[in-house]
C-alpha positions, 0 to 999 in steps of 0.5 A: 449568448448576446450578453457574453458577446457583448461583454467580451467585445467590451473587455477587448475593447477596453484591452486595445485601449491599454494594450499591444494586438498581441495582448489582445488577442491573448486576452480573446483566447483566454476569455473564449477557451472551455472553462477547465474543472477547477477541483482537484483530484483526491490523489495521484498513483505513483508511477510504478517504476518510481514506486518500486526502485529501491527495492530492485536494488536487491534481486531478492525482493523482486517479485518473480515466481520461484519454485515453492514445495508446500501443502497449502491450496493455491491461493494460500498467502505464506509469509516469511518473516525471518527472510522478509518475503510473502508467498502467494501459493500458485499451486503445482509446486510454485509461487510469487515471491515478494519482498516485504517488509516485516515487524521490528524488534518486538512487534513480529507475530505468528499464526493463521489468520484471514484475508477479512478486507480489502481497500483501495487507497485506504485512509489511515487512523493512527490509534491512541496507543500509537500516537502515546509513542509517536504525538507529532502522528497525524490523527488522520491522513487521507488515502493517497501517496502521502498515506503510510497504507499506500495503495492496497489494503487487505485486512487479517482477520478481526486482528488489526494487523495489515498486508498493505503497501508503502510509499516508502520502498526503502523500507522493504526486506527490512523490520521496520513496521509495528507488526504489519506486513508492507510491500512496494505499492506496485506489488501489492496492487499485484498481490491485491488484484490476485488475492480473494476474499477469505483467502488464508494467511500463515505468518511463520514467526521471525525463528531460525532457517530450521525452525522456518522450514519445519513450521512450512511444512506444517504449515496446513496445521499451523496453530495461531501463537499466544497473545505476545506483547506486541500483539496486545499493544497492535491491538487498538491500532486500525 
């Protein structure tokens, strides 16, 4: 305590030699104030309403609860492909809606699976395959705004597909994706916070209205799909 007296009235000592009182004083303050963390935080959340502005451009995709008829158990995830909205069964005729984004032309798939894992701001790994169509990929990004995961992660299953949050909201009601499903990072933390281990997971295929509303009904039955392209291409992706 002696020594840093000292050695702080020598510093001002010095300072009044070159400079105003007022730098002085200055100089005193910043010498005497609490020292402050120099480490960085590894990211910041993202401001909900920031987060979720685009996509309230549609009422659509807001989240809300709907009236919803089907025969799956509360808790139950139902994902809409055809109409980019995801379910998440309340029980007693009704649900939350969400607006999402889906597979692009060629990567949509269909069938049961789920909820295996979950994580928060989850670092992403872009697979061989991956980086083969897209080289100026990353090979790594860490958890946070910057990553294309965005806030939550839940894992399907042993399939590599996701139900995961997304930085970009721009992005959501459109086929944007290589087969996962995406929702705003305020709606999937919702979603996140609802949903437990081994939940169940329908992914109605991208089909007609018709079709759409007879796999629904059938949905407590409903038979995984065969392997299609987009699911073996899916497969090596993290």
């Amino acid at each position: 305590m002696f020594i840093k007296s000292v050695t702080t009235a020598a510093l001002i000592a010095a300072a009044a030699l070159s400079c105003s009182a007022a730098q002085a004083q200055s100089l005193f303050a910043f010498l005497n104030a609490p020292a402050q963390s120099q480490i960085a935080p590894r990211y910041e959340a993202l401001p909900a309403e920031q987060d979720n502005a685009d996509a309230q451009l549609d009422p659509r995709l807001q989240r809300q609860v709907v009236a919803y008829a089907t025969n799956e158990a509360p808790g139950t995830i139902v994902i809409d492909t055809p109409n980019t909205v995801l379910y998440y069964v309340l029980g007693g005729g009704k649900a939350i809606r969400y607006g999402i984004g889906v597979g692009r032309q060629g990567f949509t798939w269909s069938g049961v699976q789920q909820v295996a894992r979950k994580a928060e701001w989850p670092d992403w790994y872009p697979p061989s395959d991956m980086i083969a169509r897209q080289p100026y990929l990353p090979r790594m990004t860490a958890g946070g705004p910057g990553n294309p995961l965005g806030a939550r992660a839940m894992y399907l299953g042993s399939s590599e597909y996701r139900i995961h949050g997304t930085n970009n909201p721009a992005t959501i009601g459109k086929q944007v994706s290589s087969g996962c499903i995406r929702l705003t990072n305020e709606d999937v933390t919702d979603l996140y916070n609802r949903v437990q281990l081994g939940a169940k997971v329908v992914v109605l295929p991208q089909t007609s209205p018709a079709q759409v509303a007879q796999a629904r009904a059938m949905s407590s039955s409903y038979a995984p799909a065969p392997q299609s392209k987009a699911q073996r291409t899916w497969a090596s992706i993290r």
